[in-house]
Backbone bond lengths (Angstrom), bond angles and torsions (degrees), N, CA, C in turn:
res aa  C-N    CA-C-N  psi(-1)  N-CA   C-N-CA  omega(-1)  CA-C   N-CA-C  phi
1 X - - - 1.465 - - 1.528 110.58 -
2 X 1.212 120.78 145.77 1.396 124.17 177.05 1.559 109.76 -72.98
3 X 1.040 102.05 134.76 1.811 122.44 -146.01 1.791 88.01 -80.42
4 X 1.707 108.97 -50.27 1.566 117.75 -161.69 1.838 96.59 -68.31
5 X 1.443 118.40 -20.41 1.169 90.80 171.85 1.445 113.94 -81.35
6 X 1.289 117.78 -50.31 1.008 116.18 176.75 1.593 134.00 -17.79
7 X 1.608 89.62 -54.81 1.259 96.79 157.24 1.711 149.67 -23.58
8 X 1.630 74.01 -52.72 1.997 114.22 -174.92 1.177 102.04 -68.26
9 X 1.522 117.28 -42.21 1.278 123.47 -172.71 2.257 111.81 -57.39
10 X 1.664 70.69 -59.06 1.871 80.41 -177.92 1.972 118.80 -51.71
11 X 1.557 106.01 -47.29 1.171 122.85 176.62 1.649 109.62 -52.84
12 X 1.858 113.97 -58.30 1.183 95.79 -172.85 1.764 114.40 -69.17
13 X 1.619 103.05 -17.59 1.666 91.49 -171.43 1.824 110.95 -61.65
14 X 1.438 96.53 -43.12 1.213 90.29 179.26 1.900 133.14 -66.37
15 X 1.599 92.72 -21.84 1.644 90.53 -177.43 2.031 101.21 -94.28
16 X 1.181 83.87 11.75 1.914 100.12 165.30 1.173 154.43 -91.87
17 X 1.913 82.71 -28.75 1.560 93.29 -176.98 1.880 113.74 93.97
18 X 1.294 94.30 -40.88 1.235 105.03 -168.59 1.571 136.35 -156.27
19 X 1.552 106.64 128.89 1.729 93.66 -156.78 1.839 114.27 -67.71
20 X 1.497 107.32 -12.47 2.174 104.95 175.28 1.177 78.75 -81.57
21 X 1.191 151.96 -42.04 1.878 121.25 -162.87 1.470 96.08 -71.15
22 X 1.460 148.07 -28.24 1.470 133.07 -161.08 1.362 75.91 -97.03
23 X 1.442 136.92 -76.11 1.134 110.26 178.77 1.461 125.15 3.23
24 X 1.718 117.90 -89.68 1.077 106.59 -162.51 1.145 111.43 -77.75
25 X 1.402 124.93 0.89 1.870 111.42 -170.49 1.715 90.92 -77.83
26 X 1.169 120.69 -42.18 1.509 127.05 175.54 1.399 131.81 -40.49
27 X 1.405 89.93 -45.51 1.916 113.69 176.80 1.867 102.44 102.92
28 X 1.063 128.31 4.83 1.192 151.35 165.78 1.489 134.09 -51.77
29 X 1.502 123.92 85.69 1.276 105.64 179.76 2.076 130.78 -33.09
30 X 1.236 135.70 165.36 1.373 116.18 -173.87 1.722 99.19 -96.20
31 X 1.011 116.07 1.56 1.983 106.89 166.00 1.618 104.52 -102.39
32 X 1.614 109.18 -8.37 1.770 100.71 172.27 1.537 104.66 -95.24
33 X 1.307 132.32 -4.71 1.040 110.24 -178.51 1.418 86.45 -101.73
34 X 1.163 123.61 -49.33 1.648 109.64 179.07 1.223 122.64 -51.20
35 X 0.824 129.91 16.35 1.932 131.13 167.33 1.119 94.15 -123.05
36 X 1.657 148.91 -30.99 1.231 131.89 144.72 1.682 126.94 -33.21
37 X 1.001 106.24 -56.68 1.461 109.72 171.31 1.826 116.16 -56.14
38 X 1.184 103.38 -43.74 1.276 120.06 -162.59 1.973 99.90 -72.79
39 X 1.534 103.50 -34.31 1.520 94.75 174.21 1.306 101.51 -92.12
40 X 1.439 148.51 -12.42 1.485 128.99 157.98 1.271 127.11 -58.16
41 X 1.534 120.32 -31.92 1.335 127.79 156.10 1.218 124.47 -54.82
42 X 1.326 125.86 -41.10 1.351 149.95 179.49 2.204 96.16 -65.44
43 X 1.382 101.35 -62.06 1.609 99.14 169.05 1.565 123.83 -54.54
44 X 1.187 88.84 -44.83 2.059 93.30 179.98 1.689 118.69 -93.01
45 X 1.149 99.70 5.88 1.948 111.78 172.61 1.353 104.36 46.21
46 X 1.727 115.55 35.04 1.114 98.50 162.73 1.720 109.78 -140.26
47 X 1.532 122.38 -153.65 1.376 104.42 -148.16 2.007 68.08 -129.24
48 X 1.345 120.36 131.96 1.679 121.77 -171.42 1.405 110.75 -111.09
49 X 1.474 114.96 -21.77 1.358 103.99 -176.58 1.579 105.46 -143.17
50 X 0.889 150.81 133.04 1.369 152.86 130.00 1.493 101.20 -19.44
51 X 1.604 117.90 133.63 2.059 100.51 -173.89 1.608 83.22 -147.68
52 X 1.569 117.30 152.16 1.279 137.76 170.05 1.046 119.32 -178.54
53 X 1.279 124.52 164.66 1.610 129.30 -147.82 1.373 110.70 -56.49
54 X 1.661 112.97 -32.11 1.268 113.65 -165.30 1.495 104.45 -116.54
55 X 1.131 132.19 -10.56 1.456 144.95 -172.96 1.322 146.87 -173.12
56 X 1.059 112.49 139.01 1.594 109.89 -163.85 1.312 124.72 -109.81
57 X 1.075 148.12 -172.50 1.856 146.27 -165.31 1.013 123.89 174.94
58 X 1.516 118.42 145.08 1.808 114.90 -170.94 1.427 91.65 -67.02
59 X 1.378 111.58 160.48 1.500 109.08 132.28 1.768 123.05 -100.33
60 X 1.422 98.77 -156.44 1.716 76.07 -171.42 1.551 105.51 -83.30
61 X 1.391 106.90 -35.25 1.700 100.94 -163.47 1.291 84.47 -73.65
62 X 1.423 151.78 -21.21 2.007 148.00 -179.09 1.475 80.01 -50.99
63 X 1.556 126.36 -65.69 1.598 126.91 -146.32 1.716 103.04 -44.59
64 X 1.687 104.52 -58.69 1.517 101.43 167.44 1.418 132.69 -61.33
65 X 0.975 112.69 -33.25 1.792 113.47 175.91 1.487 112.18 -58.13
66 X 1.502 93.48 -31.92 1.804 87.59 -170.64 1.863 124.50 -87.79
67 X 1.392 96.61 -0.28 1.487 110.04 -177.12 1.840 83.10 -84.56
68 X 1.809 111.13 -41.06 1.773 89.44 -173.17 1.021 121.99 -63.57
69 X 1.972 116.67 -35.31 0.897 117.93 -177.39 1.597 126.16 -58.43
70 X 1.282 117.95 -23.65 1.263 96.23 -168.70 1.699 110.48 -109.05
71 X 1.753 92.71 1.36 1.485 96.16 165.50 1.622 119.07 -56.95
72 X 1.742 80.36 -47.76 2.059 105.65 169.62 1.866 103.53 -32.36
73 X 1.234 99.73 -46.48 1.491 101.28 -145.91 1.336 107.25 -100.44
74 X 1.443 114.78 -1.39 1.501 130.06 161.38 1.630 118.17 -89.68
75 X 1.221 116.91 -17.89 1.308 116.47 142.02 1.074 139.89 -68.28
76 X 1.145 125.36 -33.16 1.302 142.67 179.48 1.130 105.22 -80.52
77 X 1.448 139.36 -13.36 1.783 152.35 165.85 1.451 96.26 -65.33
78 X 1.496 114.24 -72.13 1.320 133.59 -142.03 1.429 93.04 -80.98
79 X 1.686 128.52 -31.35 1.576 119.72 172.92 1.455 111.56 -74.46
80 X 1.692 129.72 -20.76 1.099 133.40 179.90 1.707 117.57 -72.60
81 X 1.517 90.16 -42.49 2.044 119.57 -173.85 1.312 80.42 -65.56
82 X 1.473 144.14 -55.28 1.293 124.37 -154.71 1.884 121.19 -92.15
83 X 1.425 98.27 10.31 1.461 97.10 172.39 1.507 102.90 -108.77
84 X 1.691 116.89 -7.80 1.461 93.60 168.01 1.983 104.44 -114.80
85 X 1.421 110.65 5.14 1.720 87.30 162.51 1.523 134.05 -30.47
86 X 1.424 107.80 -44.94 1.379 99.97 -168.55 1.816 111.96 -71.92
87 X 1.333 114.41 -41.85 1.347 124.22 161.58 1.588 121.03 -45.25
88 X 1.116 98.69 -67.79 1.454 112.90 -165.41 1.285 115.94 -69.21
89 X 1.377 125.37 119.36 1.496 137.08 177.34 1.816 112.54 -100.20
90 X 1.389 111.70 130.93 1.709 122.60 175.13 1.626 97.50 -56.38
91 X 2.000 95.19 106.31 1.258 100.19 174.66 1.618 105.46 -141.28
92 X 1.590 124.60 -178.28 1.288 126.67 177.11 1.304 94.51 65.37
93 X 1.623 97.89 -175.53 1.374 109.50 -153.04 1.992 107.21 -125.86
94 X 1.694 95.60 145.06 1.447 94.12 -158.96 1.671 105.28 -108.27
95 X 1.016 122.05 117.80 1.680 104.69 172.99 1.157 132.90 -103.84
96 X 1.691 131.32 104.12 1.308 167.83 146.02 1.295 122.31 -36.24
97 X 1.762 100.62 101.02 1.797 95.79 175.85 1.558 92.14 -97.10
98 X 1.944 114.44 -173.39 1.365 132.37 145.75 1.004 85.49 171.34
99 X 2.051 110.43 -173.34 1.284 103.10 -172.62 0.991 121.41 -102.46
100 X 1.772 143.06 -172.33 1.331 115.99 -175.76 1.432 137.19 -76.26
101 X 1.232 93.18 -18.88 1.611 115.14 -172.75 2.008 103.12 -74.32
102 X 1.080 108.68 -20.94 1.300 126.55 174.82 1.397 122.37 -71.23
103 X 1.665 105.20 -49.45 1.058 113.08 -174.25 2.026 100.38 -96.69
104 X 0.729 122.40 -42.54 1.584 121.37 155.54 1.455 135.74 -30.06
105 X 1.280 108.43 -49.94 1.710 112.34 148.65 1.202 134.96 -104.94
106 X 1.472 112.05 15.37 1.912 106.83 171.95 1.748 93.63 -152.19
107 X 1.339 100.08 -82.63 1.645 103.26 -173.48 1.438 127.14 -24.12
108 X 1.620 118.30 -46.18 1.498 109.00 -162.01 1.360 84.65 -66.44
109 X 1.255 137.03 -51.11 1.822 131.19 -151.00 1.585 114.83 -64.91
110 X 1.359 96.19 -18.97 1.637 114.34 168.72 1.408 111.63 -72.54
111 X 1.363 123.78 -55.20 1.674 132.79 176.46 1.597 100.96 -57.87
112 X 1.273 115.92 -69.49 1.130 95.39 176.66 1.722 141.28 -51.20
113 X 1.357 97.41 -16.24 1.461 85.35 174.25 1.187 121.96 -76.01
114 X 1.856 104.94 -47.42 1.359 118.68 167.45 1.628 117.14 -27.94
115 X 1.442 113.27 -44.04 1.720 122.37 -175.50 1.324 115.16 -51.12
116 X 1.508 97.56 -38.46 1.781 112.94 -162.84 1.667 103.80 -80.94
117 X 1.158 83.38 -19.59 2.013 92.10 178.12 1.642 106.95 -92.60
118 X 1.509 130.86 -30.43 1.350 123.69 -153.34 1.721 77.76 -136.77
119 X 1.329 120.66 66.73 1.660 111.25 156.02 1.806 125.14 -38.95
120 X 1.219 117.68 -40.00 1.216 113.42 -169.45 1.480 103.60 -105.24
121 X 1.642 117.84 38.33 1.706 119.42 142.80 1.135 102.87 -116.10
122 X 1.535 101.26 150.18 1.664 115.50 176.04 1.464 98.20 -123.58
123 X 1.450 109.44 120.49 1.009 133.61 -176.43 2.050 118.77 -83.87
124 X 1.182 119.54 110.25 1.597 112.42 174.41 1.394 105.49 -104.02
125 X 1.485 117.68 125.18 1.629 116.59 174.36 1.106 98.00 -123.87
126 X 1.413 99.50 122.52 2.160 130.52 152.48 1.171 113.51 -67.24
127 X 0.976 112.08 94.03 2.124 115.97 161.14 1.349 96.64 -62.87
128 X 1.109 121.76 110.38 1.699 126.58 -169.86 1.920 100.51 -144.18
129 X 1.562 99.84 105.83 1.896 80.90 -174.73 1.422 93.20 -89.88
130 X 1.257 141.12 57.33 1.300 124.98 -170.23 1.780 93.13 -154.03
131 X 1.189 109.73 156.13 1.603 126.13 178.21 1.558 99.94 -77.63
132 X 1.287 112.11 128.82 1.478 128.24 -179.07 1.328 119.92 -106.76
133 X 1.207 125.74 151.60 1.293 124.70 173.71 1.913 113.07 -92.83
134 X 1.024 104.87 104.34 1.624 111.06 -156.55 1.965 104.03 -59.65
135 X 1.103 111.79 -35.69 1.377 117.73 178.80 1.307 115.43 -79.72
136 X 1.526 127.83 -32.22 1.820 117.47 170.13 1.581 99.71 -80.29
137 X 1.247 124.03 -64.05 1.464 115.58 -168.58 1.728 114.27 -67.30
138 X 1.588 119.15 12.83 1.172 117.59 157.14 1.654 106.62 55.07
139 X 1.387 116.56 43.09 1.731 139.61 160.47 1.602 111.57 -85.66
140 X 1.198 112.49 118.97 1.386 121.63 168.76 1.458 120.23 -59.92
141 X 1.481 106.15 -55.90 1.642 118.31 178.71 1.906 97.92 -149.92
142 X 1.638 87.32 150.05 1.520 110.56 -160.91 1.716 99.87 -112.08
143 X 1.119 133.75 139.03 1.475 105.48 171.06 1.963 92.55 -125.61
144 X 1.160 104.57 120.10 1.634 98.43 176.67 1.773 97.30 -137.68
145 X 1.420 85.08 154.58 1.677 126.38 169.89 0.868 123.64 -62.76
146 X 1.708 142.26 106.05 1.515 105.91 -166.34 1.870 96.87 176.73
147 X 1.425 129.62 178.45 1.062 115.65 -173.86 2.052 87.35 -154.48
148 X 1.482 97.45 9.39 1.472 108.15 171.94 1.266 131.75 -141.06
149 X 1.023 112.26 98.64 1.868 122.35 -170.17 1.420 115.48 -102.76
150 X 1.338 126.74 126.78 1.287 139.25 166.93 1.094 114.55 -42.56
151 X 1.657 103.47 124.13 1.465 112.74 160.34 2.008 118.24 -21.81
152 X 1.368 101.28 129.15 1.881 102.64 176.55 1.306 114.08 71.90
153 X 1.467 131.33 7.07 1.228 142.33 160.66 1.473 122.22 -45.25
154 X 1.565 135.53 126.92 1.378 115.55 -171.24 1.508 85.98 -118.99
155 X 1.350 104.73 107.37 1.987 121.54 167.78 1.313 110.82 -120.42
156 X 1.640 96.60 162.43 1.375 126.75 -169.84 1.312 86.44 -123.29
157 X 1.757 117.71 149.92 1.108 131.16 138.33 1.501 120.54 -62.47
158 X 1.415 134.80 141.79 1.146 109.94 153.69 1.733 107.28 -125.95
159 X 1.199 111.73 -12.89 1.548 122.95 -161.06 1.261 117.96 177.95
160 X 1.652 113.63 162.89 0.780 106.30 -175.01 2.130 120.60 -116.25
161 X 1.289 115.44 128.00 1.492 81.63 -168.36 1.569 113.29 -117.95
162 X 1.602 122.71 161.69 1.463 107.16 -147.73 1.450 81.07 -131.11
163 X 0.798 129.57 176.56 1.354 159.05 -145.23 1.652 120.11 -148.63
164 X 1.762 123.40 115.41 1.264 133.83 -171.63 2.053 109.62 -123.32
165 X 1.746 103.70 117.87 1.575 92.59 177.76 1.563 89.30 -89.29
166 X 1.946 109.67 147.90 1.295 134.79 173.74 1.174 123.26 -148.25
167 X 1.039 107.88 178.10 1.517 115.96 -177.89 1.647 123.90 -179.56
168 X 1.079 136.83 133.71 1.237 142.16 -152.68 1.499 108.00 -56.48
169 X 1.432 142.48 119.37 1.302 129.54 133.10 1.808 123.51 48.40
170 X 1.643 78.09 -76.87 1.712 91.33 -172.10 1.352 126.57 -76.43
171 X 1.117 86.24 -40.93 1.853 109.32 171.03 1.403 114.50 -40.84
172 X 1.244 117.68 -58.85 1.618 153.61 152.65 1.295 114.06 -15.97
173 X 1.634 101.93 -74.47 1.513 110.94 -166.04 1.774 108.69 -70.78
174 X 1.425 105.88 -34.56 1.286 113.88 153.88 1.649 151.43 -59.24
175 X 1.467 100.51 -34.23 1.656 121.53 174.02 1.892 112.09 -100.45
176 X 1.238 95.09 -21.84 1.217 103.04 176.62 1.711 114.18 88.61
177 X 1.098 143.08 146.49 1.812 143.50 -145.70 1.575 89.05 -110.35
178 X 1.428 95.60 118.85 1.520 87.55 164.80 1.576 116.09 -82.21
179 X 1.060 112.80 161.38 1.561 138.56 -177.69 1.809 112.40 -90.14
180 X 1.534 104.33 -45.79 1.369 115.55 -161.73 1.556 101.05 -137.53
181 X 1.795 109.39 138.93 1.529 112.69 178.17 1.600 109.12 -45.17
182 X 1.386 111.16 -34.39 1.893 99.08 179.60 1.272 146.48 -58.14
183 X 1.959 76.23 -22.77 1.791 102.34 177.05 1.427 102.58 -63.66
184 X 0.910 134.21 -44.57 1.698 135.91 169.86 1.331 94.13 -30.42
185 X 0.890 154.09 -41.71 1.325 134.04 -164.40 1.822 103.18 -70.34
186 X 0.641 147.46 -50.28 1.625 144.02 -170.03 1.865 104.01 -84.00
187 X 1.061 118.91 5.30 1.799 132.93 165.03 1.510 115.10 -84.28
188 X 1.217 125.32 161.86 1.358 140.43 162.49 1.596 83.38 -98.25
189 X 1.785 86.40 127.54 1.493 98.00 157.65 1.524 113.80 -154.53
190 X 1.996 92.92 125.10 1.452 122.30 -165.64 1.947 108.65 -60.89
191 X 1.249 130.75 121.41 1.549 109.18 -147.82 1.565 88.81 -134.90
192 X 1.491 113.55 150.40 1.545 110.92 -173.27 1.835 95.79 -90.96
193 X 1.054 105.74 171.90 1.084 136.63 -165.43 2.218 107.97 -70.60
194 X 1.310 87.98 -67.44 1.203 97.61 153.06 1.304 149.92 -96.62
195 X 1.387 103.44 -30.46 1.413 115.95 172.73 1.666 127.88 -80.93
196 X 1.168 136.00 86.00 1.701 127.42 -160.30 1.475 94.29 61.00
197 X 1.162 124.72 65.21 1.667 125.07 146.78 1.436 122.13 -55.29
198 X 1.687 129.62 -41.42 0.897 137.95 -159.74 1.770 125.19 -148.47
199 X 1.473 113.27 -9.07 1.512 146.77 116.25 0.877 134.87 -128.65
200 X 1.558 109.54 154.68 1.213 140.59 163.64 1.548 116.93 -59.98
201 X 1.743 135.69 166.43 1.196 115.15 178.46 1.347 90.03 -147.56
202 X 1.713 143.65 135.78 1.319 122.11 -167.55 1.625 87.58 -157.75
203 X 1.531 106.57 147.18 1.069 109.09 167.17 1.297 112.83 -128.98
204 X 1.789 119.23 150.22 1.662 102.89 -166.03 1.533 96.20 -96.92
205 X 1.577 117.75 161.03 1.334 126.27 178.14 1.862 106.17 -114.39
206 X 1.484 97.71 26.04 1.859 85.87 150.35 1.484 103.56 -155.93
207 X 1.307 123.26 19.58 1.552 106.07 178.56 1.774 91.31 -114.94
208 X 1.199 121.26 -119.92 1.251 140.48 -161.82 1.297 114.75 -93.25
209 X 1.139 107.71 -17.69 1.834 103.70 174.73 0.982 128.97 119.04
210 X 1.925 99.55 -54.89 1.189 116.59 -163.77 1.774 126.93 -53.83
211 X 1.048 113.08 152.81 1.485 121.60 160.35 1.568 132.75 -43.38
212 X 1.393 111.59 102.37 1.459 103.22 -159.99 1.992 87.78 -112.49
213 X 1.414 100.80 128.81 1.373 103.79 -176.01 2.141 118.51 -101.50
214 X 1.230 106.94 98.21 1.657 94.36 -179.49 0.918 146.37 -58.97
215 X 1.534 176.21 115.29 1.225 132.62 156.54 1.550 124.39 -94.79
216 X 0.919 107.05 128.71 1.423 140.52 158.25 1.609 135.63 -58.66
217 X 1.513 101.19 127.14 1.291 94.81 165.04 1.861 114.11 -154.48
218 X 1.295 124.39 -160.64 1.357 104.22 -159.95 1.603 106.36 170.02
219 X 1.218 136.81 -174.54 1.371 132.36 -173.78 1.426 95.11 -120.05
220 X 1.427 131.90 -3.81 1.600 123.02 -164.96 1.642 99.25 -141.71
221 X 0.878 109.02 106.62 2.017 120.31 137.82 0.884 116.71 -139.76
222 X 2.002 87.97 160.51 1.459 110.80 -153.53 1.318 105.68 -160.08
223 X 1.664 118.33 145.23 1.425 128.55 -160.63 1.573 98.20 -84.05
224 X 1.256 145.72 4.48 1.246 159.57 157.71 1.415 127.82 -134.50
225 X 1.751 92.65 137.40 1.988 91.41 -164.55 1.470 98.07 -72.47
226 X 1.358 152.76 -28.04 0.970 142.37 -154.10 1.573 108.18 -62.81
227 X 1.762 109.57 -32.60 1.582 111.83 -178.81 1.683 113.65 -57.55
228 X 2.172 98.33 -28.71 1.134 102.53 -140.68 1.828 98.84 -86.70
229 X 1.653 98.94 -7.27 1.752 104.54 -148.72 2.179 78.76 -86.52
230 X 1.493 98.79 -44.31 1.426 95.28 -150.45 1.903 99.92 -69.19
231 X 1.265 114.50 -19.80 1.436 141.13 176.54 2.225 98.97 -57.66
232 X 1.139 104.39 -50.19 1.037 112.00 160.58 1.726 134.96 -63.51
233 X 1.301 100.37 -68.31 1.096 116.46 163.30 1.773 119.31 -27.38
234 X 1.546 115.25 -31.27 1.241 124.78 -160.87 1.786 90.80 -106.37
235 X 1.015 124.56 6.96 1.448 125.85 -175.32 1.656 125.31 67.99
236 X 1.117 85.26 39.71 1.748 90.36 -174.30 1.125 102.38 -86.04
237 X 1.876 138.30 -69.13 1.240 142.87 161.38 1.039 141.50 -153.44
238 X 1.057 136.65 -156.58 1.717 122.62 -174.13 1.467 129.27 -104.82
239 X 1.122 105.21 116.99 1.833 115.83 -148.86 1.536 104.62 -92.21
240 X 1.518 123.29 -173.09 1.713 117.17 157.85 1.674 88.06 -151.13
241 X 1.448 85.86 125.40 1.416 90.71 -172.44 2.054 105.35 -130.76
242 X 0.983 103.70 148.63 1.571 102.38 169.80 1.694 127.38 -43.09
243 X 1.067 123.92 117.11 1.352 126.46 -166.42 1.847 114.43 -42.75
244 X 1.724 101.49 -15.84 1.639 94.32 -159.44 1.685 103.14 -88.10
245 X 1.798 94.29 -34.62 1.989 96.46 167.83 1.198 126.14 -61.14
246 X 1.226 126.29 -28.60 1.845 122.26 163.03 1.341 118.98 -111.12
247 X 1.108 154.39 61.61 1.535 161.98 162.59 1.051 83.87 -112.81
248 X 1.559 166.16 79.35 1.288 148.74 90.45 1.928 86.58 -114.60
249 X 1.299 124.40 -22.23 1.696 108.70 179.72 1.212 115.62 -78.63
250 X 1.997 116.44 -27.12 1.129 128.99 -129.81 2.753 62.44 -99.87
251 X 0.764 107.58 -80.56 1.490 117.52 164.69 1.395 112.83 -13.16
252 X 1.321 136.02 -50.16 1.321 142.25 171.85 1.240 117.85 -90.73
253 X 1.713 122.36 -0.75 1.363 110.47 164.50 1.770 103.18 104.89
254 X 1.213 94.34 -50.34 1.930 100.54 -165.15 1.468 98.35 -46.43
255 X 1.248 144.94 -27.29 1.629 131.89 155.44 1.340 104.11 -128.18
256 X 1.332 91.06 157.64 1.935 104.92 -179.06 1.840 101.48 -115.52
257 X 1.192 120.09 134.97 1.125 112.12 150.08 1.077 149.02 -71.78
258 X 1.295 148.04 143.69 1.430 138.06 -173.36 1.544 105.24 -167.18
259 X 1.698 90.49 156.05 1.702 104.92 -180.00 1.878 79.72 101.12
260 X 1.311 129.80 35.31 1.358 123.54 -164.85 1.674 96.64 -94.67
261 X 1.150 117.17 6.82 1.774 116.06 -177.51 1.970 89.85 -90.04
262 X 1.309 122.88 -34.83 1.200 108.17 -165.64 1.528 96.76 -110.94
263 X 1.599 111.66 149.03 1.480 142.74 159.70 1.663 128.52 -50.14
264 X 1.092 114.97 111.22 1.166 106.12 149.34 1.782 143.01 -106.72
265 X 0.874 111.60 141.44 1.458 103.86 -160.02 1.686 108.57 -67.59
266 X 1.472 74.81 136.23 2.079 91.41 -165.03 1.688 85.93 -84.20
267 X 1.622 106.97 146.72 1.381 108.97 169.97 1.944 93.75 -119.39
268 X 1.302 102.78 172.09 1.715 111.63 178.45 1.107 114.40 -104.20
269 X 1.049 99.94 155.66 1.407 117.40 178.29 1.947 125.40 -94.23
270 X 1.197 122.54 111.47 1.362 135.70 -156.39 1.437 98.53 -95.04
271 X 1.310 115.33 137.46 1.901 120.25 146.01 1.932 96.11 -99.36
272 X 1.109 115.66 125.20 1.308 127.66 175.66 1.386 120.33 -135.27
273 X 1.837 113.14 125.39 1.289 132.95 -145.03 1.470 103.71 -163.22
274 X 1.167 97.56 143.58 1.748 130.01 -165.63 1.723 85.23 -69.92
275 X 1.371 113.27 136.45 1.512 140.61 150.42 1.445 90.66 -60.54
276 X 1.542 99.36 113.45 1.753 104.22 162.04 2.005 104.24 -122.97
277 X 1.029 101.69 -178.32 1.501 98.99 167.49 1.484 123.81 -102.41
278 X 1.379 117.21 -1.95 0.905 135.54 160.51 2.024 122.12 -161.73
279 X 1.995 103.85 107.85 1.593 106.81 -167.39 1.877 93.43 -69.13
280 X 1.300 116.62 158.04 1.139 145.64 -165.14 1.699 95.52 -79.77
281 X 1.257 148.52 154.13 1.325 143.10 145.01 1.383 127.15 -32.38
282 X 1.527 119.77 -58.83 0.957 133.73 136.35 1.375 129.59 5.31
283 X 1.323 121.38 -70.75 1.773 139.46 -171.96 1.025 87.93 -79.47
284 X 1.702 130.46 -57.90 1.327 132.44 -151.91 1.558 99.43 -54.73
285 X 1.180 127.34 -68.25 1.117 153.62 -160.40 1.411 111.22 -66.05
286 X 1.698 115.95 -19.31 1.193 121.64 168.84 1.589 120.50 -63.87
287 X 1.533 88.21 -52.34 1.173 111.02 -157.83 1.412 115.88 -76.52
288 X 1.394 110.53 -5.87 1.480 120.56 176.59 1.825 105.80 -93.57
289 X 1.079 66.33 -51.26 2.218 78.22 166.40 1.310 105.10 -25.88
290 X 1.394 105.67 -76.54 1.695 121.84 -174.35 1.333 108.27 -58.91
291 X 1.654 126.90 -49.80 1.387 110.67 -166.06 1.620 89.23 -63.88
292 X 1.006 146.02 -47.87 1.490 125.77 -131.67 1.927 92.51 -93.94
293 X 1.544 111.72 -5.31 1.468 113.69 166.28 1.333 141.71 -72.31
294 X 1.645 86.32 -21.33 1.261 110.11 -169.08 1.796 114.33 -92.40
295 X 1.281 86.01 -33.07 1.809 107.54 -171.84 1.877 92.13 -78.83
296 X 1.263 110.11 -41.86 1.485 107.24 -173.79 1.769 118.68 -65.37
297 X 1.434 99.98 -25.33 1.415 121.75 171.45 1.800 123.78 -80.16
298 X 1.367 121.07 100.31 1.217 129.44 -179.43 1.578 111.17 -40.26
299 X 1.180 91.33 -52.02 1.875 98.10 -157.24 1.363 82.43 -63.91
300 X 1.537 138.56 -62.11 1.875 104.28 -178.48 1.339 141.44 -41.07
301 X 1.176 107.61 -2.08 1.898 120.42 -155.82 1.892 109.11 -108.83
């Protein structure tokens, strides 16, 4: 049996849920892909999935096989992508979630350029502040924030993004600037939804290091920072927001940062995309766009 499908077989069951969905994404009866699986196990002498009527599971030595496998199977993309570069032109249409505040101060200016370069893709972007399932909502590439990715996830680095607590001027001269993460405690503080809903997490950069954990509270959260920056901005209270949504406020004054002796933990920034057996020109071409945008760009680094 051909080993690389086999492969395909194991990869899609697992980024599936289920071996009739790789089945059919494959074109594969469900007893031909299951004897596919069954002779990759048989090749790698080991046992890859936990299997039962209703569900399936890595095992541990599966956990390693499947990082080879799809390394396997990312070669086999990139040797395929490279016999039709010269042919193949970035065409059809690509669909792009993230969230808005994301795509509002960096991303859209990125898509659009990409457009002006690849006329014959049509681009659809989801302002989505929420983690998607890339295969039901039919998303090409995902770009999320984050320092935690699901098991079988296929990500890209692209950057890195850091995180600034602020607050307007007035707010300030009025509530008074704290000095120390504890002082937060006697503040209104505007808190995202998901991100530090209910603490804060700070580390100092001249005493001991350690992890100093806050809690927080406030009259405003919200499942997007944009509610939380302009919520600020208006002097309500003191927010922590990603460094890339206020560096033109933090620059014009309209918020000041502070608490700037202690750290917050920077999370990265992902391009995230469905394992196919062959990426489209399109994606390919996206996705190089961005890495080489991102690397060219300081403030990610």
């Amino acid at each position: 049996m051909d080993r690389l499908t086999a492969m395909q077989v194991f990869v899609e069951s697992v980024d599936r849920g289920s071996l009739t969905a790789a089945a059919e994404r494959l074109g594969l009866s469900r007893a031909k892909a299951s004897r596919y699986l069954a002779e990759l196990e048989r090749w790698l002498g080991i046992r890859v999935l936990h299997r039962s009527t209703r569900s399936l599971s890595l095992t541990s030595a599966g956990e390693l096989a499947l990082i080879d496998c799809r390394q396997m199977l990312q070669i086999q993309e990139k040797m395929m992508a490279a016999r039709h570069d010269h042919a193949s032109v970035p065409k059809g249409t690509l669909r792009i979630t993230c969230s808005q505040s994301f795509s509002q101060s960096y991303l859209a200016n990125l898509i659009a350029e990409y457009s002006l370069l690849y006329p014959q893709v049509t681009i659809d972007i989801q302002l989505l502040d929420r983690a998607v399932n890339l295969v039901d909502e039919r998303i090409d590439l995902a770009i999320r924030i984050t320092n935690t990715l699901e098991q079988g996830i296929i990500a890209r680095p692209l950057g890195t993004c850091y995180s600034v607590t602020c607050a307007s001027p007035n707010y300030l001269d009025k509530m008074g600037r704290p000095q120390r993460p504890e002082d937060l405690s006697r503040h209104v503080c505007l808190t995202h939804a998901k991100f530090g809903a209910h603490t804060w997490t700070y580390r100092s950069t001249e005493e001991s290091g350690e992890l100093i954990k806050i809690p927080v509270k406030g009259r405003i959260s919200a499942n997007e920072a944009l509610a939380l920056k302009d919520a600020s901005i208006a002097g309500v209270g003191i927010t922590l927001l990603p460094s890339y949504l206020v560096r033109n406020e933090l620059s014009s004054g309209r918020l000041e940062a502070i608490l700037t002796k202690y750290e917050v933990e920077p999370m990265t920034i992902y391009a995230i995309y469905t394992s196919r057996s062959y990426m489209s020109a399109a994606l390919r071409t996206l996705l190089t766009f961005l890495d080489e945008r991102f690397k060219s760009d300081n403030f990610w680094k």
